[in-house]
N, C-alpha and C positions, 0 to 999 in steps of 0.2 A: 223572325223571332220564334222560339220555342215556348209556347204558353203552358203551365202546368195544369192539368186539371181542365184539357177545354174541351168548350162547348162543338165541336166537329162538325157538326150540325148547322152552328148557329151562330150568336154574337157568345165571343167572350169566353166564360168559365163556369162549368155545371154548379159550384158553388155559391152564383151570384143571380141575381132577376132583378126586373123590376116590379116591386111589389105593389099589389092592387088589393092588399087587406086593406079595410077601412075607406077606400075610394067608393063607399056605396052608390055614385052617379053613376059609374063610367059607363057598364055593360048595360044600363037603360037609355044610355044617350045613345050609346056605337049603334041598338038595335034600333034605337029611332033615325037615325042618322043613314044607315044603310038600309035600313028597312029589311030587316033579318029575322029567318023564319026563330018563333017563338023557340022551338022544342034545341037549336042549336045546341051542340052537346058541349060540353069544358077543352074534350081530344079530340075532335073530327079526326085530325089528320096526324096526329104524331109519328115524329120523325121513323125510317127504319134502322132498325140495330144493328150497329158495325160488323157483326158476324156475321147477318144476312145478305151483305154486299160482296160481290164478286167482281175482280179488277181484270182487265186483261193483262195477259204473259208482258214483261217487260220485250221492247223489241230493242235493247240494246242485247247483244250477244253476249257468250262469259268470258271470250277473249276481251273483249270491251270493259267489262266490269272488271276481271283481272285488270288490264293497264291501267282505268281511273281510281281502283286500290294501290294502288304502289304511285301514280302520280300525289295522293290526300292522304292514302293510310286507312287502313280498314274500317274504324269507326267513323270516320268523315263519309263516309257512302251508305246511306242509309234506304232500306228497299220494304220494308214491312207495309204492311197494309194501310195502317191509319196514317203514318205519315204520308203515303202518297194521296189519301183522302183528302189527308189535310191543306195540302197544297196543289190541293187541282183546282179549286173555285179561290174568286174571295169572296164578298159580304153580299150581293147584289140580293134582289131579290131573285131575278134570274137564274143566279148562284142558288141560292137557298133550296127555292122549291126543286130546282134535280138533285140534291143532296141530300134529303130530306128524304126523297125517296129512293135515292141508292142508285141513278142512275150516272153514274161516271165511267161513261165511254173513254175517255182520253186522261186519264189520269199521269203527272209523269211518271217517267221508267225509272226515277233513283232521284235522294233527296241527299245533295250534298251540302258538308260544312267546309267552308275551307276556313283556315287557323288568322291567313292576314294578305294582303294584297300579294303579295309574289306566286303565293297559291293558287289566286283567281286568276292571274296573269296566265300561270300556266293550266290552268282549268280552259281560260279561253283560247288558246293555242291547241292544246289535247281536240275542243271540240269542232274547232274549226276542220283539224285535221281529220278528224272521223267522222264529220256531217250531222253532229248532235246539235243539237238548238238547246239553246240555256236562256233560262228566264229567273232574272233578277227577284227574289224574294223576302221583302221586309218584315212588316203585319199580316200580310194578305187581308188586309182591310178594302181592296180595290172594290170600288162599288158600281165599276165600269168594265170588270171583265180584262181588266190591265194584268192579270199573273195565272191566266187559266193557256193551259198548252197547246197549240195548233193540231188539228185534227192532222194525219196523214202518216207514211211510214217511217220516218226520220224519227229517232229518237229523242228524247227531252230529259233535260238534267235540270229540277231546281236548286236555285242556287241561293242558300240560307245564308241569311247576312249576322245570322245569331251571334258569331264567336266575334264578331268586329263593333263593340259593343260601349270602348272606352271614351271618356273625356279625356284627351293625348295630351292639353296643355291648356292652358289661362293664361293669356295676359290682360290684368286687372287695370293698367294704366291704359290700354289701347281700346279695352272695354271685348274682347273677342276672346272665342276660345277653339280650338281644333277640336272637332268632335268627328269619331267613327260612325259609318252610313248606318251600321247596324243597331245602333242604341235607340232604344226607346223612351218616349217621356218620359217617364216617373227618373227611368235611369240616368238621362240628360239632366232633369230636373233638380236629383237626389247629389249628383256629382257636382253641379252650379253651386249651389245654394252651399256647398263646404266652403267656400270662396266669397256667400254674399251677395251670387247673382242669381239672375232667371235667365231662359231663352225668353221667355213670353208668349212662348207659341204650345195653344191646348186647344186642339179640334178633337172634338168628341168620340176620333177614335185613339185619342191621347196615351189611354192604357196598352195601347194594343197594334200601334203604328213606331214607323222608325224614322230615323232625321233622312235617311236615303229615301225611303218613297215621300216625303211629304216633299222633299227636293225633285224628285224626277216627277210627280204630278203638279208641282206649284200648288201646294193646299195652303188653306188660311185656319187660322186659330181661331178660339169664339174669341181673344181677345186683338182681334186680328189691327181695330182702329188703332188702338194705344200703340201697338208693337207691331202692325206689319204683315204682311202677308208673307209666307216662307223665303221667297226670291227677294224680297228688303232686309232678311236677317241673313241672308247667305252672302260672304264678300269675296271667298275664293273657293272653288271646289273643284277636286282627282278624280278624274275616272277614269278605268280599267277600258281600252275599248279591243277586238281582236287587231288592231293596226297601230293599237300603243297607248303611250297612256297620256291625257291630255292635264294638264294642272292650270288651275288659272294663279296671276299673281295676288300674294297678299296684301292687296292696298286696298283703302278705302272708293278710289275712284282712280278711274283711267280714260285715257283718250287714243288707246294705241289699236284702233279700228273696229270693224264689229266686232259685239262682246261674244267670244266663247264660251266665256262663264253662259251666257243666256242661251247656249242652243245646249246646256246641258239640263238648266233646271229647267225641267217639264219634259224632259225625253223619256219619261217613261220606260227606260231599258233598251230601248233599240239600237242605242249605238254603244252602248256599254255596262260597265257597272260601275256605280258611283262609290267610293271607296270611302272617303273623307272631307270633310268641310270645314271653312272655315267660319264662323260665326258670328255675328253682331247680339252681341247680349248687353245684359240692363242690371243694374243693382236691383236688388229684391225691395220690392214697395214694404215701408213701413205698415201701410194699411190698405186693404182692400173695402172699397166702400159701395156698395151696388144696392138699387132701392129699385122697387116699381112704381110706376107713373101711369094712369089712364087717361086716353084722348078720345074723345067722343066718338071719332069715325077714324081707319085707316087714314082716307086722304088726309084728317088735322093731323095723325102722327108722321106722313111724309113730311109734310111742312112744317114741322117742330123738329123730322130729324135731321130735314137739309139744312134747317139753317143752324142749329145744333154744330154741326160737319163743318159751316161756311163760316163760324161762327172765330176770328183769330185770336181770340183770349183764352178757349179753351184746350186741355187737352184729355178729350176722352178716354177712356179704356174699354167702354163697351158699351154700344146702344144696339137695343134687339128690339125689334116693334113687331110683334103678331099683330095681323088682319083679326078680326069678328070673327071667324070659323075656326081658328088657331085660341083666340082668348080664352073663346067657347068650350075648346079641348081644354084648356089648363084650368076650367073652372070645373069642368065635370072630371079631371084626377084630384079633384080636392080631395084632402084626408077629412071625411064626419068625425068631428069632437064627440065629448059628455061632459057635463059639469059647469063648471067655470069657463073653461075653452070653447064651450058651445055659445053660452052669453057673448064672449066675446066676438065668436063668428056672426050671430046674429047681430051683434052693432055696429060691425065692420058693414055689412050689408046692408043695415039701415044709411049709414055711412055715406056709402057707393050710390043707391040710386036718391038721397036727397041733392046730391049733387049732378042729377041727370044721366050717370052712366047704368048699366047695364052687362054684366061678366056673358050676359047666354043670348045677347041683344045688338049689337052691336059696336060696343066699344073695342078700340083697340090699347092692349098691354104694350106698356114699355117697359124693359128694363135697361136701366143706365145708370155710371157708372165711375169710377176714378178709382185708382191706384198712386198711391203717392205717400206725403207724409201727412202727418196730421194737421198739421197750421196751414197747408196748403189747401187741402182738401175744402174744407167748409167754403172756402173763397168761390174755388170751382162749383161749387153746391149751389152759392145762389146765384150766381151766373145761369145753370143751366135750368134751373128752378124757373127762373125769371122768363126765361124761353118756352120755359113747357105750358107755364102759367097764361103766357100772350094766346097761345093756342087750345085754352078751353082746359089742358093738365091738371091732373089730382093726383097727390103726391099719396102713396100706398107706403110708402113703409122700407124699412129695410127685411122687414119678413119673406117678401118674394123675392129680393134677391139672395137671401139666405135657401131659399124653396129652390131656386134656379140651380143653386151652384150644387146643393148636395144630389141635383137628380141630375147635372146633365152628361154624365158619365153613365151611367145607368138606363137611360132613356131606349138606348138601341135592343136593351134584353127585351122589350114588349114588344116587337115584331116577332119573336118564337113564338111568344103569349098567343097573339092575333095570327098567325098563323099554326098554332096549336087546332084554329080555331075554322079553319078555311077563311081568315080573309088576307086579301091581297092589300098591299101596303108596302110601299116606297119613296124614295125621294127624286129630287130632281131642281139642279138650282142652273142661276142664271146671272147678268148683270147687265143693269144700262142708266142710260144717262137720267137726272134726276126730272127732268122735263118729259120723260119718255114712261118712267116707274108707275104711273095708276095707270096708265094705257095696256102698258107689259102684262102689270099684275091680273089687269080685266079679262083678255085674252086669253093668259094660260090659263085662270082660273075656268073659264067657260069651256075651253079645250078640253082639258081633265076630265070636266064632269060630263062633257058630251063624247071624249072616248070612252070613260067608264060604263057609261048605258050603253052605246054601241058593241063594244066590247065583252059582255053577257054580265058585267061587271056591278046592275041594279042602280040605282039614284048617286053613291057614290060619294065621298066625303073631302071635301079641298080644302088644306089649310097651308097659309103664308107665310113670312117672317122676309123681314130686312134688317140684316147681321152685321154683315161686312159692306163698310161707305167709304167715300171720298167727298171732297169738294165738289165733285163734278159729276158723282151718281154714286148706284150702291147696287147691291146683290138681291136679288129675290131667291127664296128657299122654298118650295113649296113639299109638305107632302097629303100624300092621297091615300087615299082606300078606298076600297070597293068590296064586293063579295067573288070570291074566286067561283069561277066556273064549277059546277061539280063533275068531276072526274079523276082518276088516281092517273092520270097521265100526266108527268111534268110537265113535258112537250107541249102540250096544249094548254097548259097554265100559264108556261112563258110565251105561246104564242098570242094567249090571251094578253101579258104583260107588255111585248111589244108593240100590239096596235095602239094602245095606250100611247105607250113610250113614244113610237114615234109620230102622232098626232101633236103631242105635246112640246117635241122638238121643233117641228113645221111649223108649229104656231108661237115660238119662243124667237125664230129665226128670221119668221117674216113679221115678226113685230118686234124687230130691232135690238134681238136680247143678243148675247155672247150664246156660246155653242156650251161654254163651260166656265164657271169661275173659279172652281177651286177642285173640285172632284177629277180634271183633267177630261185626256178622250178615249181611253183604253182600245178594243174593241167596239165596244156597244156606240160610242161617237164618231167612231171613225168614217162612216159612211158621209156624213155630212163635213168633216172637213172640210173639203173643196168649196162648199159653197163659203167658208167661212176663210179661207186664207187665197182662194183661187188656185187654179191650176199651175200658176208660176209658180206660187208659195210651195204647192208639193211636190213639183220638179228641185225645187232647190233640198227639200227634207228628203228627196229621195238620192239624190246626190250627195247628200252626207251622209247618209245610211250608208252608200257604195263605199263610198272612201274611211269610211271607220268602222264598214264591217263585211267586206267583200262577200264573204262566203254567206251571209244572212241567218248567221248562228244567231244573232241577239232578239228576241221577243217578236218572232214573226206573228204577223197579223196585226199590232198593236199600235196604234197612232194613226196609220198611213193606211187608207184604203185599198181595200184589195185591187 
């Protein structure tokens, strides 16, 4: 997608942040927390100026760029400078810091539009024939390193999914709707809702992602319990591949062998481009109702959330539980009142700990949650009330999840912030079984903060959350900080970033976590695959790579280790 106004840089749009007027805790906690020299300036490190960056010569030829004009048409082949900035990284932190400083070696050679699927078709035949590699392009929200271009002499053409953007059809009685790879949230969302429905699916890079990459990563929404994770709401879906085009049928369920449909969602681009889907949507909730909840320790809010999850009367829409060190964070982004609002803050607090909790101490937040109508709603209320209340629960209000919803879109601008600032800061999530969850959480958390000090990284900052559940387990989120190394080298900022990274992994995999739950394996996972599906498992993904994309035009590097 084409963003107006963006941040090239960074997350999002230079006319949005996340704002830290009035948060007078925050930069007293971060420097006790990291233990950060006093004198830290506001811009340590600010980004370099797009003028200042120098790309290398395209290595597609002009005989090349002549044929791929007359195959799209002149304005569909775009070669300027910021575009190809723009689509060399996504979001990573990895990404970031060489961006930031202007170091983009491998940027692609030309940034195309095609109009509609016949286009791509012949865009993947044109490439195959001329040895160009094309990589599938949505948001570029990959936070894995899934749409950055393989080093080497072969030329690279991104491939923008912008102009493929529409809701094609609704049917209201079967509850689905055909939707284009290229549209984004709001735009899915803005096209439903004329009809009366939702998709139900909002992950936080909702503004700024497309229904094709959350399909070829398998991402989950923050409202992932109620509605699903992306592959529960996808029932049929097209994709372009260089050896044709595969469609799966539009029914609800099938038994006519392994599913096809499932080696497309989560391909990440390898074996093709995913063009259009079919959809599972929801009539639009009368009411959205989300309250915070505190539980004494993490462990009571596992135990409040499993059995919440196991619980068959309910039907949730969203339970989020921050760990202590996560709470901790959300208590020191508090907005400082005056006046009236400040009394009030001060009896909420009196509040909090006459009932034994603790915001900076160790209590754990929950926010939870229902979508539905209104007569139904209250019912689900004290059902879920009555659970939280067995395990020690204080019910906070609908204020914080009025707090949750208007920042959680915005949340990702305070990584430019923090690293405005030299510090390092990322995410990394996981999933396992509900039996196995404070074991996982112990683990990664101690791993973190023992790569951060090893790492040159100082004492270092670890915080949790459990978002996305089942009956039978749920997802850990973790993110971190640290103090970045001091040096103007990226290189060595990401080198610092990977000892991290892959302590973190080692310790996620030998403590029974998933490789990935939602964010996919881009690049940056791809090493550890094998140990996660076996060496069969990648002889068989390497075998459909062969047969739907011989020549290895589609997203080399990405999924499949080298």
């Amino acid at each position: 997608m084409d963003i107006g106004n963006p941040r090239w840089w960074g997350w999002g749009t230079l006319d949005a942040t996340y704002s830290l007027e009035g948060r007078l805790g925050f930069w007293p906690k971060l420097h006790e927390w990291l233990d950060l020299p006093d004198d830290t300036p506001e811009q340590e490190t600010p980004p370099v100026a797009l003028e200042d960056i120098t790309l290398p010569a395209s290595r597609l030829d002009e005989s090349g760029f002549e044929s791929l004009r007359r195959l799209l048409g002149e304005e569909a082949v775009v070669t300027d400078k910021q575009a190809r900035i723009q689509h060399a990284y996504g979001k990573s932190y990895r990404d970031l810091v060489r961006i930031r400083a202007g170091h983009i070696p491998n940027p692609p050679d030309a940034v195309v539009y095609p109009e509609d699927e016949a286009e791509i078709a012949a865009l993947l035949s044109w490439a195959a024939e001329h040895a160009v590699t094309v990589i599938p392009f949505g948001g570029g929200s990959s936070v894995l390193g899934g749409v950055e271009p393989p080093t080497g002499e072969r030329p690279t053409l991104t491939l923008e999914m912008a102009k493929l953007n529409r809701v094609l059809s609704v049917d209201p009685e079967s509850l689905t709707a055909r939707v284009q790879a290229g549209a984004t949230g709001p735009g899915i969302e803005a096209q439903l809702h004329e009809h009366g429905l939702t998709l139900g699916h909002f992950p936080q890079s909702f503004e700024f992602s497309t229904l094709g990459g959350w399909i070829a990563t398998r991402a989950a929404g923050q409202n992932s319990i109620g509605y699903g994770k992306i592959e529960d709401m996808t029932q049929a879906v097209r994709m372009v591949s260089p050896a044709g085009i595969i469609e799966t049928k539009d029914v609800p369920a099938s038994a006519t062998g392994p599913s096809v449909r499932e080696l497309v969602v989560g391909s990440e681009g390898i074996f093709g481009v995913i063009t259009e889907a079919t959809m599972r949507v929801h009539p639009r909730p009368e009411l959205q109702d989300y309250r915070g909840i505190l539980l004494h320790s993490f462990e009571e809010g596992i135990a409040a959330f499993r059995e919440l999850m196991q619980c068959k009367d309910l039907r949730l829409s969203i339970v989020r539980l921050s760990d202590a060190p996560e709470t901790a964070g959300y208590a020191a982004l508090a907005h400082e009142h005056h006046g009236l609002r400040r009394l009030f803050d001060s009896l909420a607090q009196l509040y909090v700990r006459a009932h034994r909790h603790d915001l900076d101490g160790g209590s754990a937040l929950m926010v939870l949650g229902f979508d539905g109508d209104r007569q139904w709603i209250p019912r689900q209320w004290e059902l879920a009330l009555e659970i939280c209340r067995e395990h020690g629960g204080l019910l906070l209000g609908r204020a914080i999840g009025r707090s949750w919803k208007r920042d959680r879109f915005t949340q990702p601008y305070l990584r430019d912030t923090l690293l405005d600032r030299s510090i390092l800061v990322d995410t990394l999530e996981t999933a396992t079984s509900w039996s196995n969850l404070v074991q996982l959480h112990t683990a990664l958390a101690r791993s973190l903060k023992a790569a951060i000090a090893s790492n040159g990284g100082g004492p270092g900052y670890v915080m949790n959350h459990v978002s996305h559940a089942y009956e039978q387990g749920a997802s850990l989120y973790a993110t971190f900080l640290g103090r970045q190394i001091p040096t103007s080298d990226p290189l060595a900022k990401q080198a610092q970033w990977e000892g991290i990274k892959g302590a973190a992994t080692d310790a996620i995999l030998s403590s029974g976590g998933t490789l990935s739950h939602h964010h996919g394996i881009g690049r940056d996972h791809a090493p550890w695959l094998k140990g996660e599906i076996g060496q069969t498992g990648i002889d068989a993904l390497r075998a459909l790579k062969l047969a739907l994309d011989p020549t290895g035009t589609m997203n080399p590097g990405i999924l499949l280790p080298a």
